[in-house]
Biopython code that builds the backbone (N, CA, C, O; Angstrom):
import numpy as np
from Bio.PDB.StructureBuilder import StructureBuilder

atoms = [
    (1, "UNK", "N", (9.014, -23.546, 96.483)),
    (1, "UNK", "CA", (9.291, -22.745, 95.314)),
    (1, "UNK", "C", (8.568, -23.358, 94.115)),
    (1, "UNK", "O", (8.983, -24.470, 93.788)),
    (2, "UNK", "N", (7.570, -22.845, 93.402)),
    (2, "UNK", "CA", (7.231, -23.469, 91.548)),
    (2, "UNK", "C", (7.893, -23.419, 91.088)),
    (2, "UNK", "O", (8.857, -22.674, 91.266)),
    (3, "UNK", "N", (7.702, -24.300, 90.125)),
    (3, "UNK", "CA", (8.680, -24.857, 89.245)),
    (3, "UNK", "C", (7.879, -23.686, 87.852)),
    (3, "UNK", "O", (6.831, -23.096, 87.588)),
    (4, "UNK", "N", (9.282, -23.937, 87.316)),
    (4, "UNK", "CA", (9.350, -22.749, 86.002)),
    (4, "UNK", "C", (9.536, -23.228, 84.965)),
    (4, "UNK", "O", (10.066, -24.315, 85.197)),
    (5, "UNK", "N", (9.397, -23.057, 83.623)),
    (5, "UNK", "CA", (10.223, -23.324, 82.185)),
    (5, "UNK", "C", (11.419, -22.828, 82.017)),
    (5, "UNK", "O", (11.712, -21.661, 82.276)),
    (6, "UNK", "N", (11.960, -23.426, 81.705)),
    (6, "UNK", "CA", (13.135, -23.223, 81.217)),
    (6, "UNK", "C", (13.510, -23.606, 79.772)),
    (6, "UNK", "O", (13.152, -24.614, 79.162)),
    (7, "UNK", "N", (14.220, -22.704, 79.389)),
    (7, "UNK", "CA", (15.106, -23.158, 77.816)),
    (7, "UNK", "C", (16.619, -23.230, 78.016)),
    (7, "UNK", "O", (17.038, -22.274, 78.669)),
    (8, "UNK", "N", (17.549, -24.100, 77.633)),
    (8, "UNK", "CA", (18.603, -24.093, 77.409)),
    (8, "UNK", "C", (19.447, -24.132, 76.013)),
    (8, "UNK", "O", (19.222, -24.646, 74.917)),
    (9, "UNK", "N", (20.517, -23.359, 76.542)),
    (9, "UNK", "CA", (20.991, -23.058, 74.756)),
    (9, "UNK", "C", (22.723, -24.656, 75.721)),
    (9, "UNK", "O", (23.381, -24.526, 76.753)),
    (10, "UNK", "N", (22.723, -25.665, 74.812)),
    (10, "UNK", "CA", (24.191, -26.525, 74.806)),
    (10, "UNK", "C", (24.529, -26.378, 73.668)),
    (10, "UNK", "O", (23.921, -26.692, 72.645)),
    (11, "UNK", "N", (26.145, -25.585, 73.867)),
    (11, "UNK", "CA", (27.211, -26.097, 72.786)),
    (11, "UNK", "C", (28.403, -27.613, 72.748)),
    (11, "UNK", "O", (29.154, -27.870, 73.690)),
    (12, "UNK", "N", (28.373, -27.944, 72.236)),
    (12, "UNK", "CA", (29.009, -29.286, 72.343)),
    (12, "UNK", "C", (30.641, -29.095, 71.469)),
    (12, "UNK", "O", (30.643, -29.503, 70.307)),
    (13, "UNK", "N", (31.565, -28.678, 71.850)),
    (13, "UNK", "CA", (32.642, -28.764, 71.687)),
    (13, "UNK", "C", (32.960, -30.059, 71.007)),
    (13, "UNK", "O", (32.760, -30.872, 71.909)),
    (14, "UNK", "N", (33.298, -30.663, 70.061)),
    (14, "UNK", "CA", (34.029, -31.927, 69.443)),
    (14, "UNK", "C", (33.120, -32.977, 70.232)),
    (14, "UNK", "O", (33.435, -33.579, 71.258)),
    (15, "UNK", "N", (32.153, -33.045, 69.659)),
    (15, "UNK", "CA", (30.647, -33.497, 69.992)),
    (15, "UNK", "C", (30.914, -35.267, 69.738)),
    (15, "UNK", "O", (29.903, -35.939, 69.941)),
    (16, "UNK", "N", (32.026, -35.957, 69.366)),
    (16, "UNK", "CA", (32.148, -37.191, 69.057)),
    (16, "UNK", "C", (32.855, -37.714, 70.587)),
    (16, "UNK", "O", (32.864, -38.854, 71.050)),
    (17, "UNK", "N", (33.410, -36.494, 71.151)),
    (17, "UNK", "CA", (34.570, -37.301, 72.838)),
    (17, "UNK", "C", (33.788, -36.355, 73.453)),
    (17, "UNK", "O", (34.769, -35.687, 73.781)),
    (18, "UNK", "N", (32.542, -35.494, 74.049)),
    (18, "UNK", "CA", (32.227, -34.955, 74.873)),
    (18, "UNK", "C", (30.754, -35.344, 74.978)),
    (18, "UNK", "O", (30.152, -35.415, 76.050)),
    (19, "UNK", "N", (30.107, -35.644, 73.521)),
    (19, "UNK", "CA", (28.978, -36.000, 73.491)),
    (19, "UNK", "C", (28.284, -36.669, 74.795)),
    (19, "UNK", "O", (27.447, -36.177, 75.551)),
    (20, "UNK", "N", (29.080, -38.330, 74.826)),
    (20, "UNK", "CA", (28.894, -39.361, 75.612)),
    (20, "UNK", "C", (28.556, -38.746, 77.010)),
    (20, "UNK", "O", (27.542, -39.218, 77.525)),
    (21, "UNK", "N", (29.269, -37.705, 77.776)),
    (21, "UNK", "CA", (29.321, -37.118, 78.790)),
    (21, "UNK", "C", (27.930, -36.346, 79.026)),
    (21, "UNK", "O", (27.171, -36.486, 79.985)),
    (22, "UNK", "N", (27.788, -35.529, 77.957)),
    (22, "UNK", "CA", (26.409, -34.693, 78.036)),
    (22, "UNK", "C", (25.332, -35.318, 78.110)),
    (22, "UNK", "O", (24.430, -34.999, 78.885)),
    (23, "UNK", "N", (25.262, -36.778, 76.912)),
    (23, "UNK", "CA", (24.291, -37.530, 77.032)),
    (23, "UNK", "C", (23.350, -38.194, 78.820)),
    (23, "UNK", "O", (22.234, -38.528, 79.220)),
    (24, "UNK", "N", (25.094, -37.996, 79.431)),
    (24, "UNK", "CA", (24.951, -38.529, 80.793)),
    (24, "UNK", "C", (23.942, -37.735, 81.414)),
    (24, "UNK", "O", (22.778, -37.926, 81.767)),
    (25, "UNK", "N", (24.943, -36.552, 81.445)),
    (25, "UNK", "CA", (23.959, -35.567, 82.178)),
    (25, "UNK", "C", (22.579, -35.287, 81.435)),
    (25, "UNK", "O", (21.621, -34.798, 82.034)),
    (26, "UNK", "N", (22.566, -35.425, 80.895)),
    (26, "UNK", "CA", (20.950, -35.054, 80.305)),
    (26, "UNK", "C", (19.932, -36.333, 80.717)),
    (26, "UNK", "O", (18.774, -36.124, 81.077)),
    (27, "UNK", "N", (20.463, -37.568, 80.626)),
    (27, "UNK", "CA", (19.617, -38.756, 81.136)),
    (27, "UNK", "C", (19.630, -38.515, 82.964)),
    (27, "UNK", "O", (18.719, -39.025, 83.616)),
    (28, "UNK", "N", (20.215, -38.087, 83.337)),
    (28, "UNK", "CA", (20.571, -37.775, 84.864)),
    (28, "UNK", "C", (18.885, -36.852, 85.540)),
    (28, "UNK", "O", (18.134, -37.108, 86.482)),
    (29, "UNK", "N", (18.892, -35.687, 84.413)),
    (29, "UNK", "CA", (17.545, -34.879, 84.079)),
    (29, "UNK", "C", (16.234, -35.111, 83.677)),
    (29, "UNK", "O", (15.206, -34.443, 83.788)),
    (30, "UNK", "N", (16.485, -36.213, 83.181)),
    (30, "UNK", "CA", (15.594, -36.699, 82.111)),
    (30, "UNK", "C", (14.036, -36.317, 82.515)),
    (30, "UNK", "O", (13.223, -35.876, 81.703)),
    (31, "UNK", "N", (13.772, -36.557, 83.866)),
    (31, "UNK", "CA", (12.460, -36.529, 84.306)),
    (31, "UNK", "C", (11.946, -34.787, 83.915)),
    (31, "UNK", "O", (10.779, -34.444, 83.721)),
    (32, "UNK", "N", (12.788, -34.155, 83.885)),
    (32, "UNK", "CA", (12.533, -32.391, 84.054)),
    (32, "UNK", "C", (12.312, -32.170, 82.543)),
    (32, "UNK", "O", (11.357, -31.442, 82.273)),
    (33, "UNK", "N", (13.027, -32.668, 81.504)),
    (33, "UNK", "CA", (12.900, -32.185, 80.357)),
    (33, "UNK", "C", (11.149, -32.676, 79.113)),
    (33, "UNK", "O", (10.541, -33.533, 78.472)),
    (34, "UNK", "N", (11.217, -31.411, 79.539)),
    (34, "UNK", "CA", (9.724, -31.548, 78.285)),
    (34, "UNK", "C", (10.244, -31.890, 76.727)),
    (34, "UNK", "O", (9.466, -32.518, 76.008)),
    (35, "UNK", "N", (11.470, -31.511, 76.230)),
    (35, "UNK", "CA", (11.509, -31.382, 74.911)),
    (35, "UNK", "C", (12.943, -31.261, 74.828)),
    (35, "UNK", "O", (13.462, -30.898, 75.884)),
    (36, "UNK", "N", (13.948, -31.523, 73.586)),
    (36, "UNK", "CA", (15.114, -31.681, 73.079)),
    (36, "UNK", "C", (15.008, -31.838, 71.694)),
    (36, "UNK", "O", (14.183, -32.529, 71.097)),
    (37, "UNK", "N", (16.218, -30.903, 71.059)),
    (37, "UNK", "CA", (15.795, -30.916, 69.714)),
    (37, "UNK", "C", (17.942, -30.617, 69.695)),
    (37, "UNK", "O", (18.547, -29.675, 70.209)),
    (38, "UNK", "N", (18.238, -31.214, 69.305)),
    (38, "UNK", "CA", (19.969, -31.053, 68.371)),
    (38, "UNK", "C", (20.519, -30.812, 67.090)),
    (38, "UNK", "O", (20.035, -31.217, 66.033)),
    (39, "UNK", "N", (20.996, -30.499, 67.150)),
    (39, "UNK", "CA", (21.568, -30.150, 66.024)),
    (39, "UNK", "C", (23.140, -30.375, 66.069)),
    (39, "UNK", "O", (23.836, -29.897, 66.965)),
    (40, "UNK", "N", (23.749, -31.311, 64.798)),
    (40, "UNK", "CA", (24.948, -31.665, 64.505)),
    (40, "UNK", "C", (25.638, -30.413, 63.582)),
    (40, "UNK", "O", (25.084, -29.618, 62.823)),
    (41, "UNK", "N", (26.899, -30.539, 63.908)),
    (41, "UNK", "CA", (27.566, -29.394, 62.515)),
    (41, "UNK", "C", (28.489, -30.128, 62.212)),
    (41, "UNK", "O", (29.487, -30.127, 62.932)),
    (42, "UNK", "N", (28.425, -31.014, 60.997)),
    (42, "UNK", "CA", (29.647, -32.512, 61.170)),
    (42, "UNK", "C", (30.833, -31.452, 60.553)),
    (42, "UNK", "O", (31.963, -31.930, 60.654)),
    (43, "UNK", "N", (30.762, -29.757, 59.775)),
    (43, "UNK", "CA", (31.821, -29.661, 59.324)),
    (43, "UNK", "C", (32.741, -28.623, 60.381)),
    (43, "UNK", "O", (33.593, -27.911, 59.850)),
    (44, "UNK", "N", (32.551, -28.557, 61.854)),
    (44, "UNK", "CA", (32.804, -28.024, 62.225)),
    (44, "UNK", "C", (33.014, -29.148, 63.746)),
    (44, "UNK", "O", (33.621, -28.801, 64.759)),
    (45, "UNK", "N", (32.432, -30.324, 63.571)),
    (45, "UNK", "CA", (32.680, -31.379, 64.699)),
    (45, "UNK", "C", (32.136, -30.891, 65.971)),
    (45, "UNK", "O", (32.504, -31.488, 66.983)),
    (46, "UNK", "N", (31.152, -29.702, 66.118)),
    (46, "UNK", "CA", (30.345, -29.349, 67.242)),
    (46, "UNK", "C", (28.883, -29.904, 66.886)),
    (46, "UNK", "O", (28.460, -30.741, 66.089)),
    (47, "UNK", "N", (28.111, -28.770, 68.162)),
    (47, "UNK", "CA", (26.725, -29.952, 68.317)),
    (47, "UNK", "C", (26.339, -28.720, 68.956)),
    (47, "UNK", "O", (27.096, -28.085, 69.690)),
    (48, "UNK", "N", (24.660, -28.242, 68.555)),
    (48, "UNK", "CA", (24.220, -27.685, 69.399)),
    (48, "UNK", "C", (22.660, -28.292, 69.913)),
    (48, "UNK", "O", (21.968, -28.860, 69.069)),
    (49, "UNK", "N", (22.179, -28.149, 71.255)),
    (49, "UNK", "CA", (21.406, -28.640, 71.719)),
    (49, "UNK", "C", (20.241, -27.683, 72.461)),
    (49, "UNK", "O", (20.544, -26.638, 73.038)),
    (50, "UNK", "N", (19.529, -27.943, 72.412)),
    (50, "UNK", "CA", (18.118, -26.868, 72.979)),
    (50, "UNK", "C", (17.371, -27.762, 73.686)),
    (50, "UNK", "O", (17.006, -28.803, 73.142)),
    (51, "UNK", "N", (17.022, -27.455, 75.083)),
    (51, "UNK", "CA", (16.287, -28.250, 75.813)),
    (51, "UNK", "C", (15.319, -27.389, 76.479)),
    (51, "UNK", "O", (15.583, -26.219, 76.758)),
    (52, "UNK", "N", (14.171, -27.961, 76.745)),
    (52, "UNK", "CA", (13.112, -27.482, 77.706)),
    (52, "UNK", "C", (13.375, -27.935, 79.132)),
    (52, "UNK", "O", (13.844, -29.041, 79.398)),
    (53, "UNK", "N", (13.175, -27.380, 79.678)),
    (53, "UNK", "CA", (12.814, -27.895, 81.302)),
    (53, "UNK", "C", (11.906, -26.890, 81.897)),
    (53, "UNK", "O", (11.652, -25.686, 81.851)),
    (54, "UNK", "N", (11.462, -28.235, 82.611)),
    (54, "UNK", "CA", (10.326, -27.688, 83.976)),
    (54, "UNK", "C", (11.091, -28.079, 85.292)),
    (54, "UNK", "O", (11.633, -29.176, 85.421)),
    (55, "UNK", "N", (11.098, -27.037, 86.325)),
    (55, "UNK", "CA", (11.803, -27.364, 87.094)),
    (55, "UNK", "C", (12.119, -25.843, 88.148)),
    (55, "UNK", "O", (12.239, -24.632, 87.964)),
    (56, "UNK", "N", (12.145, -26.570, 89.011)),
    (56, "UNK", "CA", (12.250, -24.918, 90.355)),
    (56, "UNK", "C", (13.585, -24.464, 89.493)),
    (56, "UNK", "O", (14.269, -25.197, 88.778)),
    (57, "UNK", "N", (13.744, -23.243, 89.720)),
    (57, "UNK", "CA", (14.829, -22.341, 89.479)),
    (57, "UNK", "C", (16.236, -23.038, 89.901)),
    (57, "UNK", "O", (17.244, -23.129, 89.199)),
    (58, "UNK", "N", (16.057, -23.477, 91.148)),
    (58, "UNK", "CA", (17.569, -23.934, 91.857)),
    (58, "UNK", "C", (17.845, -25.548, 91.371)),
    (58, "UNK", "O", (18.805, -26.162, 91.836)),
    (59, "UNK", "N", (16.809, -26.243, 90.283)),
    (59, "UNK", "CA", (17.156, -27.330, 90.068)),
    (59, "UNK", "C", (18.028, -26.918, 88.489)),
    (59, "UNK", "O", (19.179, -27.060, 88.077)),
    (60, "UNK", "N", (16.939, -26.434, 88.024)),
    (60, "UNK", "CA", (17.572, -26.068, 86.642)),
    (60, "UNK", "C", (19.326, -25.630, 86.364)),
    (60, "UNK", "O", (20.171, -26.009, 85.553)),
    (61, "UNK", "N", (19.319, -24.585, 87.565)),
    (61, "UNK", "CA", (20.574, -23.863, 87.985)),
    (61, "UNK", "C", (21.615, -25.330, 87.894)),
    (61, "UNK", "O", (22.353, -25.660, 86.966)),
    (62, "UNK", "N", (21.330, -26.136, 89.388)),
    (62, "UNK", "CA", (22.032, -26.940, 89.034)),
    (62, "UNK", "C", (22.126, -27.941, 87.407)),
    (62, "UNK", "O", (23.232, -28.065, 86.881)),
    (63, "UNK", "N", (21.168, -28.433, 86.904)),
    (63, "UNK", "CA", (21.776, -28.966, 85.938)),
    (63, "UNK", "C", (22.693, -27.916, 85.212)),
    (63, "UNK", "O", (23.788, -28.439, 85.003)),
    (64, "UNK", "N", (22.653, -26.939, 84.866)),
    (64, "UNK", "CA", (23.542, -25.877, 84.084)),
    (64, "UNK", "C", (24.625, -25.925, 84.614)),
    (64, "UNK", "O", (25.417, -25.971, 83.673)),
    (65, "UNK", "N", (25.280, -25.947, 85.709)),
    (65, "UNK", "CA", (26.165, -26.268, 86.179)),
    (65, "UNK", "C", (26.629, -27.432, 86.129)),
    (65, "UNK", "O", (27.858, -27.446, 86.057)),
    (66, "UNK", "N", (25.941, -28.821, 86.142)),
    (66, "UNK", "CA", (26.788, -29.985, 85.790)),
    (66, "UNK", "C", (26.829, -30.490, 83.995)),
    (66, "UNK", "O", (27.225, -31.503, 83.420)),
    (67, "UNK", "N", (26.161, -29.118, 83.509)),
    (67, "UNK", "CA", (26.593, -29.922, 81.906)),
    (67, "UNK", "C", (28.006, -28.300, 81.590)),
    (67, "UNK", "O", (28.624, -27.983, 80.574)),
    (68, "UNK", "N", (27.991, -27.698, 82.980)),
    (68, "UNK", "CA", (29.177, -26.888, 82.438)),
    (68, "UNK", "C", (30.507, -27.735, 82.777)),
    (68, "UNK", "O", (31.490, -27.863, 82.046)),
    (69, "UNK", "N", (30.300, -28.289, 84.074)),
    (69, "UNK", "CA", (31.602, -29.399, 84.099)),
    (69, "UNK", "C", (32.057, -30.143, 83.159)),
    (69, "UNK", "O", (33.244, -30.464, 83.222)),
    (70, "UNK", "N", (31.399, -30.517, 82.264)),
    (70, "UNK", "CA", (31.667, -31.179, 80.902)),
    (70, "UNK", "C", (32.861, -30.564, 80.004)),
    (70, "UNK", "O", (32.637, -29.487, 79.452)),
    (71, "UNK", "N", (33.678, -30.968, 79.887)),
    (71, "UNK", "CA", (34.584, -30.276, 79.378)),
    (71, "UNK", "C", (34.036, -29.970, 77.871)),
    (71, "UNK", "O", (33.032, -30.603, 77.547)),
    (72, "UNK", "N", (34.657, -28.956, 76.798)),
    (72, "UNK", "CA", (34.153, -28.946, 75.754)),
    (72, "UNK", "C", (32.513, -27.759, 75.900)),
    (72, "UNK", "O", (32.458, -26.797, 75.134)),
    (73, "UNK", "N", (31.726, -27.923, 76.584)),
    (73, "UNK", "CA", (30.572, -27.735, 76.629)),
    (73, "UNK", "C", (30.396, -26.135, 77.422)),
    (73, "UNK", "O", (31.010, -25.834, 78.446)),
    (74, "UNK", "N", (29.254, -25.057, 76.569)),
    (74, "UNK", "CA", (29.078, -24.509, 77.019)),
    (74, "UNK", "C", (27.303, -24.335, 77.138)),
    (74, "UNK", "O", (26.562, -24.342, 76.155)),
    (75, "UNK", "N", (26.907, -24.204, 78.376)),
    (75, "UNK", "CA", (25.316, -23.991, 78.646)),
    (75, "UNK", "C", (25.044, -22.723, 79.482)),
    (75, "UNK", "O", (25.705, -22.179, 80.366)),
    (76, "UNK", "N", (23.798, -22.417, 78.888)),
    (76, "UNK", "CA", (22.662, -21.507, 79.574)),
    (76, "UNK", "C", (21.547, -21.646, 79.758)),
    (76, "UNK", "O", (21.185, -22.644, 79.136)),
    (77, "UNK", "N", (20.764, -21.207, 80.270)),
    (77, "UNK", "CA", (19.558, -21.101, 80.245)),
    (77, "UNK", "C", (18.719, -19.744, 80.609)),
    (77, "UNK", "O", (19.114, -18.877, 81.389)),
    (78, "UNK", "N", (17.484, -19.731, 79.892)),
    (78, "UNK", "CA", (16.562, -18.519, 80.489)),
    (78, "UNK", "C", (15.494, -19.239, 80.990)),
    (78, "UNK", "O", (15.045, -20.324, 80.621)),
    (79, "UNK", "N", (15.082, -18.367, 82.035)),
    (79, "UNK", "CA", (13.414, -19.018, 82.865)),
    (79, "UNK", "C", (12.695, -17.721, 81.906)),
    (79, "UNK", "O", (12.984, -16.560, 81.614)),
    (80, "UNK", "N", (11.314, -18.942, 81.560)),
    (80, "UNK", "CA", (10.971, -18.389, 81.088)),
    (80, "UNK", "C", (9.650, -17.817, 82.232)),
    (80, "UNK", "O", (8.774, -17.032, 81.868)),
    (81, "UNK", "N", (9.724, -18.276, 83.351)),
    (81, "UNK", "CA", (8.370, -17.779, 84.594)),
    (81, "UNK", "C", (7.458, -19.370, 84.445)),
    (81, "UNK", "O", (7.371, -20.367, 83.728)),
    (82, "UNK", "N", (6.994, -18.849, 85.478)),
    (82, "UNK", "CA", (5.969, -20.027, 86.018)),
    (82, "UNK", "C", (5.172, -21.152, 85.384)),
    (82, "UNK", "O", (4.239, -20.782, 84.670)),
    (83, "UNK", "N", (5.330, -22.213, 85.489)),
    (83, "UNK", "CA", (4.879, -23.506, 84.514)),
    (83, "UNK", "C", (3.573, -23.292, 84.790)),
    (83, "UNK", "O", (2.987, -22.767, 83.843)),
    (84, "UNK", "N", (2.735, -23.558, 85.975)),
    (84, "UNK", "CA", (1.248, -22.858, 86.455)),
    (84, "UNK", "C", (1.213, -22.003, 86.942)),
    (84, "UNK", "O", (1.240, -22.226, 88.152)),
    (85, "UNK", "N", (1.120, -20.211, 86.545)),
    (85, "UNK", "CA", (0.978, -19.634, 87.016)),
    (85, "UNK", "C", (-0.294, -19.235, 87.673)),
    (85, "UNK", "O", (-1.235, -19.437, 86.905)),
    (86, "UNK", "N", (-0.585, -18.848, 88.570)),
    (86, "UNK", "CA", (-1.987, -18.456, 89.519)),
    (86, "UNK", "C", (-2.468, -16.989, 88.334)),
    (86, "UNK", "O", (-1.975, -15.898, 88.046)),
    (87, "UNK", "N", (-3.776, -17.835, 87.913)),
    (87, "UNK", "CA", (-4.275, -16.389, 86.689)),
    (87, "UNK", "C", (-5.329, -16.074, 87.848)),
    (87, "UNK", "O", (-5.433, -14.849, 87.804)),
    (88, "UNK", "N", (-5.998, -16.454, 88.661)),
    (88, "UNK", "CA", (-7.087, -16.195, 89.943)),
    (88, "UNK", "C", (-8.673, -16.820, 89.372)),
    (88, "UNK", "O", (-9.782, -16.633, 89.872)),
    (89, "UNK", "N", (-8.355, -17.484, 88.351)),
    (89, "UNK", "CA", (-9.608, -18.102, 87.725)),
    (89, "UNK", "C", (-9.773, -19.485, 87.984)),
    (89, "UNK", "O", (-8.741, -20.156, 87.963)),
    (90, "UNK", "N", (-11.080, -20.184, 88.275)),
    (90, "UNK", "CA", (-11.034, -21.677, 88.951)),
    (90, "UNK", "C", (-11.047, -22.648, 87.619)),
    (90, "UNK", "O", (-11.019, -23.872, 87.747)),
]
sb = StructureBuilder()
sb.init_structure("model")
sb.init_model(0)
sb.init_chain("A")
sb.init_seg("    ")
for serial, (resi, resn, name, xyz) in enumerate(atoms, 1):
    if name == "N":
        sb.init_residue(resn, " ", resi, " ")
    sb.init_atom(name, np.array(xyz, "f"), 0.0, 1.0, " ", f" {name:<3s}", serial, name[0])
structure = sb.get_structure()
């Protein structure tokens, strides 16, 4: 299967006791992610997070699933299609 882009949208629920957890899982990934960019909301004690990944469909899937185990935390992602796609040009 190729591997695809991916974007993920993380919400971080009370981002000071769930943080630590996400951090996990995201170092767990680490090799897949092209890019991470966060964002704190200190007046609201959440966190939102945007990540890139490259990665087959069924890997990505799974990480989305282990940063949903995270309590506090909600994730998605969209594929965005093929990291090299075949254009038929050498």
């Amino acid at each position: 299967m190729a591997e695809s882009i991916h974007v993920f949208g993380i919400l971080v629920e009370q981002r000071a006791v769930h943080g630590p957890d996400v951090q996990e899982v995201l170092t767990r990934y680490g090799s897949s992610i092209l890019s991470r960019n966060g964002i704190p909301d200190p007046s609201k004690s959440r966190g939102v997070i945007t990540v890139t990944v490259q990665a087959e469909p069924d890997h990505a899937a799974k990480f989305r699933d282990d940063l949903r185990r995270v309590d506090g935390v909600h994730a998605d992602f969209v594929n965005l299609g093929e990291a090299f796609p075949n254009t038929g040009s050498c």
